[in-house]
C-alpha positions as CSV (number, residue, x, y, z in Angstrom):
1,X,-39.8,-100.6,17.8
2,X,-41.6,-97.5,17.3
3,X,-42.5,-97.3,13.8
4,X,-46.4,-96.6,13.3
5,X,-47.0,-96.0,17.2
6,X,-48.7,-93.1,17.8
7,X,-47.0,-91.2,20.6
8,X,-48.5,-88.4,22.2
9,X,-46.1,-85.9,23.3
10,X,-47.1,-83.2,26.0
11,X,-44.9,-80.0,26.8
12,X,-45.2,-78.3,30.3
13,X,-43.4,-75.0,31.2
14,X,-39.9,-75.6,31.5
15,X,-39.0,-72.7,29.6
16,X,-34.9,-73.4,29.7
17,X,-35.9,-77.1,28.7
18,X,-36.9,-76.2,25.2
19,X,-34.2,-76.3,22.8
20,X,-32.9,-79.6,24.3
21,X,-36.3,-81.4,24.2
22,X,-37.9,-80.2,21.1
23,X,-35.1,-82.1,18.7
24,X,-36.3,-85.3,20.9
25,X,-39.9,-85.1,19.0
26,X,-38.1,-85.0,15.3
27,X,-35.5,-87.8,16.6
28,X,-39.4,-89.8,17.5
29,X,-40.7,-89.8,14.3
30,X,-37.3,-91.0,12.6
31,X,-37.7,-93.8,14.4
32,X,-41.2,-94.3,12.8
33,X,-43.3,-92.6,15.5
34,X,-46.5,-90.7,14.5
35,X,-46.3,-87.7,16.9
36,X,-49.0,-86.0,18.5
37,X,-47.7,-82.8,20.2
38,X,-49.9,-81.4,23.3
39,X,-48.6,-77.8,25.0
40,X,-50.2,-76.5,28.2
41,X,-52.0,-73.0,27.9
42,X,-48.5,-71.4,29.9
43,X,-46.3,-72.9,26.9
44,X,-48.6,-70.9,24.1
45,X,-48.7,-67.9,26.5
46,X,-45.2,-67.0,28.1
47,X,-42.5,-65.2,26.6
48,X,-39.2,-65.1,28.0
49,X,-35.8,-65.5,27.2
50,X,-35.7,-68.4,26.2
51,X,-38.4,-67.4,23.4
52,X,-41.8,-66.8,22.7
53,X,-44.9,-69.1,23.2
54,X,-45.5,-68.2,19.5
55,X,-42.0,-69.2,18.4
56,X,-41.9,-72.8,20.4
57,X,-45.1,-73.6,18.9
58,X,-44.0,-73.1,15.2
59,X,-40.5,-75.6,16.5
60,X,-43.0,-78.3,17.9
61,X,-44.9,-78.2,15.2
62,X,-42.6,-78.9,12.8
63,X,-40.8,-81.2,14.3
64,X,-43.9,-83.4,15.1
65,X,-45.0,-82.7,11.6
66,X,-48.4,-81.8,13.2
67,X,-50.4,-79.0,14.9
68,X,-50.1,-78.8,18.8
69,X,-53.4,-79.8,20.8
70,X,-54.0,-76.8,22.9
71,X,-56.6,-77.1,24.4
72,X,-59.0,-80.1,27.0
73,X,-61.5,-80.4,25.0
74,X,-59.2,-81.5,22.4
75,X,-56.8,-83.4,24.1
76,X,-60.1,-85.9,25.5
77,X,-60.3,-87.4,22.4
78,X,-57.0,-89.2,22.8
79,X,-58.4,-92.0,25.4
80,X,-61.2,-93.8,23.5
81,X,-61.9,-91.9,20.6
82,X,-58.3,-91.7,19.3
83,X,-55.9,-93.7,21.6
84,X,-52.3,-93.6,21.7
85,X,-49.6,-96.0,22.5
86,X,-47.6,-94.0,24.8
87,X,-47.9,-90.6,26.4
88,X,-44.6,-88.7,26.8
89,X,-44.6,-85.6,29.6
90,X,-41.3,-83.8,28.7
91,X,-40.5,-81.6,30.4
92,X,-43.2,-81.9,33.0
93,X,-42.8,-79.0,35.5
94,X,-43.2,-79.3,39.3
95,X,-46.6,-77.6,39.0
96,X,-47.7,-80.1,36.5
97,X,-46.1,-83.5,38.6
98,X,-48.7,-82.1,42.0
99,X,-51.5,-81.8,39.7
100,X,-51.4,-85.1,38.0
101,X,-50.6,-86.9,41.3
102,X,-53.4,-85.4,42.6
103,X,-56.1,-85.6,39.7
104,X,-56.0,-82.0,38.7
105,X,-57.3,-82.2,35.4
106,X,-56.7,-78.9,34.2
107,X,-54.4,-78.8,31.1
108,X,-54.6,-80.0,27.6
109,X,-51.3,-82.4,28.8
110,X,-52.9,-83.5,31.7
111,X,-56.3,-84.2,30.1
112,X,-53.8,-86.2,27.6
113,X,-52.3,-88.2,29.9
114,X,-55.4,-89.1,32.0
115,X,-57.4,-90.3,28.4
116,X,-54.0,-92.4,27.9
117,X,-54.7,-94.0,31.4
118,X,-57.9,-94.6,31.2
119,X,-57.1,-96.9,28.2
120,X,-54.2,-98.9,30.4
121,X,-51.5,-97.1,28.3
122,X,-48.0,-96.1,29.4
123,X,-47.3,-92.4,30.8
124,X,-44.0,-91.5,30.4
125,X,-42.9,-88.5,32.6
126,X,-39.6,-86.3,32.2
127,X,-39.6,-84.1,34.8
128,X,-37.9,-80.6,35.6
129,X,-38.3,-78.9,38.6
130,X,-37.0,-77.0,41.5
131,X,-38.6,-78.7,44.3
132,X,-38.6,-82.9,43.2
133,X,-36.7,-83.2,46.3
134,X,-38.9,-80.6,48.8
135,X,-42.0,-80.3,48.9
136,X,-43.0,-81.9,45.7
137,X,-41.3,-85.2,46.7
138,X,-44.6,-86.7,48.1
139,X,-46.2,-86.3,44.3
140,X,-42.8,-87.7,43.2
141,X,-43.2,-90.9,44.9
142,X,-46.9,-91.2,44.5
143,X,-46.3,-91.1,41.0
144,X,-43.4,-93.5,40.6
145,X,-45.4,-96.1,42.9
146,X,-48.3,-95.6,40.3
147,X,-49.5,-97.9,37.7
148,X,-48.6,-97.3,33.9
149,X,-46.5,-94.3,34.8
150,X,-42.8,-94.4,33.8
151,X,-39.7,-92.5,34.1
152,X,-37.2,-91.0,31.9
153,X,-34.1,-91.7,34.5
154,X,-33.6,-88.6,36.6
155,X,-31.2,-86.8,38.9
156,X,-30.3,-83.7,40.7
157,X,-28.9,-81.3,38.1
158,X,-27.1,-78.8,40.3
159,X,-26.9,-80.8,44.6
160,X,-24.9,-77.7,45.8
161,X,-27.0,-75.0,44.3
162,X,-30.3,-76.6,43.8
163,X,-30.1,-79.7,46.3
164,X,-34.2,-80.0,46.0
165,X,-33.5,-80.0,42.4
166,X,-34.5,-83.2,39.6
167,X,-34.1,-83.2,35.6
168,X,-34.6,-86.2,33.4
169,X,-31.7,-87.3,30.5
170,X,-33.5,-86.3,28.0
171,X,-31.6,-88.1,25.8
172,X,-33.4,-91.3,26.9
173,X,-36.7,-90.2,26.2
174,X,-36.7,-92.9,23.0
175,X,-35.4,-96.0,25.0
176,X,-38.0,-95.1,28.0
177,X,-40.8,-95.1,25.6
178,X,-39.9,-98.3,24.0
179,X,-39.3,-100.1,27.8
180,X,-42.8,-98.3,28.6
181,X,-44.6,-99.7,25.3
182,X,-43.4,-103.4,27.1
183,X,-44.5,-102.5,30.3
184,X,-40.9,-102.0,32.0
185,X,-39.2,-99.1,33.5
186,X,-35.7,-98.1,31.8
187,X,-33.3,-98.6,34.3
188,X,-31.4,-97.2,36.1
189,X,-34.0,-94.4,37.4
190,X,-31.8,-92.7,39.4
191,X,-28.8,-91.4,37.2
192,X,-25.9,-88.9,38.1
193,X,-25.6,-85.6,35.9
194,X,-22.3,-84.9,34.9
């Protein structure tokens, strides 16, 4: 199903994410995908314990068997110029979900995804954040009532500690893409974390 699509693949900074999504873009182009990894400027630039910007961008890139797109003026290319079949946001912070439910531009990701709209393509979001269910919920639902935007199914990862709290299964980020390519969303959205 996805052999030969091109899949753009855009990292936001959900540090603790990492090491759980970054196998997802190897498992993509087993399955055929050509991979085209995009970082914001925070995922080339941070360094904490989970790693070094330096260090995840060596681990993307050789897992999508390409160099990371790092920058806007790079990442505009990817609407008519070079178009994918599916953009993949994974992990796509809090920060990142208000900005592209409100047409902030202002990332090589976000550029990415907005070129892949533009051509009437699928955006996949896997989000991770804090506040899905506070003050971020009105971007939440904008998004999810938006055209061409899809879901990796999502819950709260912690209710007790963290009851504003939402993380996609990042373990359905191939079967999302694949529902998304045929204009469906992967259900159920709404999942429970064990």
């Amino acid at each position: 199903m996805l052999t030969n699509k091109r899949i753009g693949f855009g990292i936001t900074a959900s540090h603790c994410t990492y090491e759980e999504v970054v196998p997802k873009i190897a498992a993509l182009r087993e399955l055929g995908a050509i991979v085209v990894p995009i970082v914001t400027h925070s995922v080339l630039a941070a360094a904490t314990r989970f790693g070094t910007g330096d260090e995840w961008v060596k681990k993307i890139e050789e897992a999508a068997g390409a160099k990371v797109i790092s920058t806007i003026a790079d990442a505009e290319p990817l609407g008519p110029k070079a178009p994918l079949d599916c953009m993949v946001i994974a992990p796509m912070t809090g920060n990142s979900l208000s900005r592209f439910a409100n047409a902030a531009t202002d990332s090589p990701v976000l550029m990415a995804a907005k070129a892949t709209m533009r051509n009437g393509t699928p955006v996949v979001i896997g989000i991770s954040t804090n506040d899905a269910l506070g003050l971020n919920g009105v971007n939440l639902m904008k998004l999810l009532n938006s055209k061409h935007i899809y879901f990796i199914p999502f819950g709260q990862d912690d209710p007790y500690k963290k009851p504003n709290s939402l993380i996609s299964d990042f373990t359905l980020i191939a079967p999302t893409i694949e529902a998304a390519i045929n204009h469906q969303q992967l259900q159920p959205i709404l999942i429970q974390h064990e």
